[in-house]
N, C-alpha and C positions, 0 to 999 in steps of 0.2 A: 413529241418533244417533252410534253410534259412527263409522259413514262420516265424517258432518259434521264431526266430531272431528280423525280419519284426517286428512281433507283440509284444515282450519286449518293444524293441524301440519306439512304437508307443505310449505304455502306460507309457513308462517313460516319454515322450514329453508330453504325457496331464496330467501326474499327477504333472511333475512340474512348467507348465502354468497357473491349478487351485489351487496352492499352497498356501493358504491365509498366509498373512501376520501376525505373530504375535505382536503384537504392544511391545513397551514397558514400563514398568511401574516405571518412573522419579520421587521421590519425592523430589529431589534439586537440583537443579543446580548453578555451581562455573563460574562466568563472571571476564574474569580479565579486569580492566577499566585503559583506558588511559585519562589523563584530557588535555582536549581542552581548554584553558584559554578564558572567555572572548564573550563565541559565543554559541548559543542553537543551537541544531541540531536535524531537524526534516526528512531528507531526505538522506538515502545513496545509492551508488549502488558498489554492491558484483561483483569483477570479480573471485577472486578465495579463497580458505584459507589463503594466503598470503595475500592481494588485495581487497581494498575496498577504492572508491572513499566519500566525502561526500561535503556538501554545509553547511550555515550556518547564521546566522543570522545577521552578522555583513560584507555581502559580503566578506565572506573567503570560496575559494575552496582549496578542499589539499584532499592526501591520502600517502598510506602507501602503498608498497609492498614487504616488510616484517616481517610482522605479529604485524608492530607497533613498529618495534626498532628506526624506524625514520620515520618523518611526511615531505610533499613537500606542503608547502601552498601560494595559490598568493591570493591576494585582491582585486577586482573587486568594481570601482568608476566609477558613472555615470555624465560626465559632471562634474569633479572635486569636488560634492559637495554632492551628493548623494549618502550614501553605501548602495547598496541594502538588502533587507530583503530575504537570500532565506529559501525556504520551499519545492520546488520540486526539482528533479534531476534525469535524464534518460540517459541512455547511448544507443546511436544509431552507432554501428557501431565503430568506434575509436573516435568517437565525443561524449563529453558529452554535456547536454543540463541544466542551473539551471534558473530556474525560482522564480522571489520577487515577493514578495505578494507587496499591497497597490499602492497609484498611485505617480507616475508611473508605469505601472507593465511593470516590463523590463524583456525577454527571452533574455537569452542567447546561443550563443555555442561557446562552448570552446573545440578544440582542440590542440595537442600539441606545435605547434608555433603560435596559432593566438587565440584572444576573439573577437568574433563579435556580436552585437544587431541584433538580428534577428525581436524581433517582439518588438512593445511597445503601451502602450494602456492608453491616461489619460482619467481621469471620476472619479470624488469625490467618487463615490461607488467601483471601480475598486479595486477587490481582488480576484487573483488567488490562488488558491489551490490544483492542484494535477496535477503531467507530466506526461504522459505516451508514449511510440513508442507499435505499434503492433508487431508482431513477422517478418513481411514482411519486415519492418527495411522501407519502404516507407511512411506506416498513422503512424502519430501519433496524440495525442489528448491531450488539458489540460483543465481544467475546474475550473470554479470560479464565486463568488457570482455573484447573478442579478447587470445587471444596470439598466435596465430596468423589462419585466415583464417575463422574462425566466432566464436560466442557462447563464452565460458566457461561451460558448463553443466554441475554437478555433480548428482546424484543421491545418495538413498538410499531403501533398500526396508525398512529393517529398525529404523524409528523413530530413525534420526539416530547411531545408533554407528558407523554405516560411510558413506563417501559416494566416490563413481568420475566421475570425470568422463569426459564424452561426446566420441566422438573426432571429430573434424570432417566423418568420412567421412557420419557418421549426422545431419548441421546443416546446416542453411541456408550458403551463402556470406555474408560479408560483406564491403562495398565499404572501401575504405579510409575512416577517419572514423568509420566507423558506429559506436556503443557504448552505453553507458546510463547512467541519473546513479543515485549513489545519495544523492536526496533527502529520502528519506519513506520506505522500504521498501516502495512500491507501484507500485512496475514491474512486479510480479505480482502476478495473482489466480489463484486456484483453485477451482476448483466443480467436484464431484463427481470424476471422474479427468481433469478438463480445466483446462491453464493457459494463460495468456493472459502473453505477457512484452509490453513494449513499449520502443522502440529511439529512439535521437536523432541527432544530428549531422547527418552527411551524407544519410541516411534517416531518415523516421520510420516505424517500420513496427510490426505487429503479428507475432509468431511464437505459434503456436496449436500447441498438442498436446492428441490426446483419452484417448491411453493414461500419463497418468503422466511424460510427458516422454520415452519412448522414440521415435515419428515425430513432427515436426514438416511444418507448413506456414506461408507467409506472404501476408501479407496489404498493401498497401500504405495510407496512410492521406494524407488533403489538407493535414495540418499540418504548419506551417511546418518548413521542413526547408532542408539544404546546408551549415552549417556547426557548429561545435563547440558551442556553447548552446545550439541551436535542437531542439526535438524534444519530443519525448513523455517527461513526468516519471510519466506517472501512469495507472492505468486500475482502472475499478473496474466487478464485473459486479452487476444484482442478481436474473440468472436467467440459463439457459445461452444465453439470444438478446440479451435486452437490456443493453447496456454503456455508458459512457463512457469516453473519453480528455482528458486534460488535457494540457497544457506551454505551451509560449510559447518566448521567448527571453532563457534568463536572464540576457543583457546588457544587454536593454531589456527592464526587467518589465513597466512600464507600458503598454506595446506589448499590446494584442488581437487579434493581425494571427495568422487560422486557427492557433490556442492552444486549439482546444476542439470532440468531434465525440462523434456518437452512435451506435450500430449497434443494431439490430433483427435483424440475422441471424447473432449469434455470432462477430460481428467480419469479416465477408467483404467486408465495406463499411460506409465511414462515411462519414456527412452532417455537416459542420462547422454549428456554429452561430453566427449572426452575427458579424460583426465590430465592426458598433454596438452591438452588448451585452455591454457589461464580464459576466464581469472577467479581468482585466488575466492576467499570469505566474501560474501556482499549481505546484504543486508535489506537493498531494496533494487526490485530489478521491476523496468515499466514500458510496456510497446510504445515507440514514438507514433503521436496521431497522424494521418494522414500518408500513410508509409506501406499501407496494405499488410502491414503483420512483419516487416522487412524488417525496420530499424528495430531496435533496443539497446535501451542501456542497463547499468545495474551499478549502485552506488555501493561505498561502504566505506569502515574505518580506513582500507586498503587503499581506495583511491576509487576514480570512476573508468569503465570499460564502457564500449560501444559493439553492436554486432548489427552487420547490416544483411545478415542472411537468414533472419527468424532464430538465434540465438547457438546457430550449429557453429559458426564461429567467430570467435573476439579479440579485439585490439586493444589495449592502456591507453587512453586518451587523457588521464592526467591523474597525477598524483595524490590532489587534496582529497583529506578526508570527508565524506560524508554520510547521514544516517540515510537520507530519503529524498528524492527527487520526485516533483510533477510537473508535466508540460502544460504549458500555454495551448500549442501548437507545434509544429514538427521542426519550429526553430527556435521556441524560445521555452525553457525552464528554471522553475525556481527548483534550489536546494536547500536543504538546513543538515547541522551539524552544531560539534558541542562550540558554543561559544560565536555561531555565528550564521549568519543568511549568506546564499549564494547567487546569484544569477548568471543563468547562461546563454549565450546567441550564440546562436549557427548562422552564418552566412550560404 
C-alpha cells in the first residue's frame, strides 16, 4: 500500500513539473495613464503593484507607492545650472542609480536622505544610454555611444559607489555610425554574470560578455541596419539561450522591414520573424514573468503588441504610445512614455 502510495505521488510530482504552460490569448488591453507634466520618460524601476520609481528628462526623480493616487518628485541640478537629461535608472539595493545622457554625462545615486555624483564624463561625443546592476547587487554596467573607436563601457564592482570605464584596448571595434539609442533603458539585459548589449545605425549587432563585462564577443544580427535610426532598440532574454531583439527604423515606424528576431543559442544567431507580421517600430520589447518564455510584449511610439508564442507571432493590443514597459508579474505592469505613467492589469 505504501508502494501504491509512493508511486501516485511520484507521478503527480512529474506530471506537474511537465505541465506546460498554456499561454493566453490578449486582444486588448485597458492602461490607465497618469500625466507627468512637462518631462519625457524613458526609464522606470517596478518594486511592486503599488510601487514604481521613474527618472526623466527634465532631471525629475519621483514615484508612487500607491498605485498613483499620489506622486513624491525632487529635481536634481548640476552645478546650479545644468538639468540633467535622464534616460537610465537601476535600483541596487535601496539605492537608486539615474543616469543623463549628453556631456556632461552625470551618474547619479540617490538614496533616501542623500543625491551624490558618483561618476561624470566630459567629451563632445559623450552619450550614455542604458544602466544596468547584475543580480549580485555588486557589477553593474552602463553603456553609451563611442568616443572614440569602441563602445562607452563603464563598470562597477562595488554596488554602484565607483564605476571605471573600459579602455578600447579590451572592446570590440566600432565602424563609424555604429552606437545605441537610449529608448527604453533596454539595450541591456543581464542574467546571471552574463549581458547581452545591442547596437544600431551602421550595424546592428549583439556584444555578449559572460564575466561581468570584463571580455566581450560579437555577434552579428539580420536587422535592418546602415544608417542612423535603423538598428536594434531593444533585447530581452528569458533564459541564458533563449532571447529576442526588437528595433525597426525610427524614421519610418510603421515600417516591419527585419525590426524583430529570436535566438535559441544565447544570441550566436538570430532568426528574424516575418516581415507580414506587424508589429511595426517598438522600442522596448520584455518576456512576461511567469509564462515560460510564452508571453511577450513590445512597446513603442506605435502603440503596445502582445505575443503569446515566444514572439513568432503578434496581435495590437492597443494603441497608446509608449517608451518602456516592466512587469510586476505576469498580470500587472508599469509603463512610461512622453508626458506620462501608465499602468496595466490583466485579468
Amino acid at each position: 500500500m505504501k508502494r501504491i502510495t509512493l508511486l501516485i505521488f511520484t507521478f503527480l510530482l512529474i506530471n506537474s513539473c511537465t505541465k506546460k504552460y498554456i499561454p493566453r490569448n490578449i486582444m486588448a488591453v485597458e492602461i490607465k495613464e497618469f500625466k507627468m507634466d512637462s518631462t519625457s520618460i524613458r526609464t522606470i524601476q517596478v518594486v511592486d503593484k503599488d510601487t514604481v520609481y521613474y527618472a526623466g528628462s527634465i532631471g525629475d526623480f519621483g514615484f508612487t507607492t500607491n498605485s498613483g493616487k499620489t506622486w513624491t518628485t525632487k529635481t536634481i541640478t548640476y552645478q546650479d545650472s545644468i538639468i540633467p537629461h535622464f534616460r537610465s535608472l537601476a535600483k541596487n539595493g535601496d539605492a537608486f542609480f539615474a543616469f543623463s545622457i549628453a556631456n556632461p554625462a552625470l551618474l547619479y545615486k540617490i538614496s533616501k536622505d542623500t543625491t551624490s555624483l558618483v561618476y561624470s564624463e566630459n567629451h563632445e561625443k559623450v552619450f550614455y544610454d542604458a544602466l544596468h546592476f547584475f543580480d549580485d547587487g555588486k557589477h553593474g554596467i552602463a553603456v553609451g555611444d563611442p568616443t572614440e573607436n569602441c563602445a562607452s563601457i563603464i563598470l562597477t564592482e562595488d554596488g554602484g559607489d565607483s564605476w571605471t570605464k573600459i579602455d578600447c584596448t579590451n572592446l570590440p571595434d566600432f565602424i563609424e555610425g555604429e552606437a545605441f539609442f537610449a529608448a527604453s533603458n533596454t539595450n541591456i539585459k543581464t542574467f546571471g554574470s552574463t549581458v547581452w548589449i545591442v547596437s544600431g545605425g551602421t550595424k546592428a549587432r549583439v556584444l555578449k560578455s559572460e564575466d561581468y563585462g570584463k571580455t566581450w564577443q560579437t555577434y552579428n544580427t539580420p536587422i535592418i541596419q546602415g544608417n542612423g535610426p535603423q538598428g536594434l532598440y531593444s533585447v530581452d532574454f528569458f533564459d541564458e539561450n533563449n532571447g529576442i531583439v526588437f528595433g525597426g527604423d525610427y524614421s519610418k515606424p510603421l515600417e516591419n522591414i527585419a525590426n524583430k528576431a529570436i535566438t535559441k543559442d544565447g544570441g550566436k544567431t538570430w532568426t528574424l520573424v516575418s516581415d507580414k507580421q506587424n508589429p511595426n517600430y517598438k522600442s522596448c520589447v520584455q518576456y512576461v514573468p511567469e509564462t515560460n518564455g510564452m508571453e511577450i510584449f513590445a512597446v513603442g511610439k506605435t502603440g503596445v503588441s502582445f505575443s503569446n508564442n515566444g514572439g513568432i507571432s503578434w496581435v495590437d493590443v492597443s494603441e497608446e504610445g509608449y517608451y518602456t514597459i516592466q512587469f510586476v508579474d505576469k498580470n500587472t505592469a508599469w509603463l512610461a512614455g512622453h508626458n506620462k505613467i501608465g499602468k496595466l492589469v490583466l485579468e
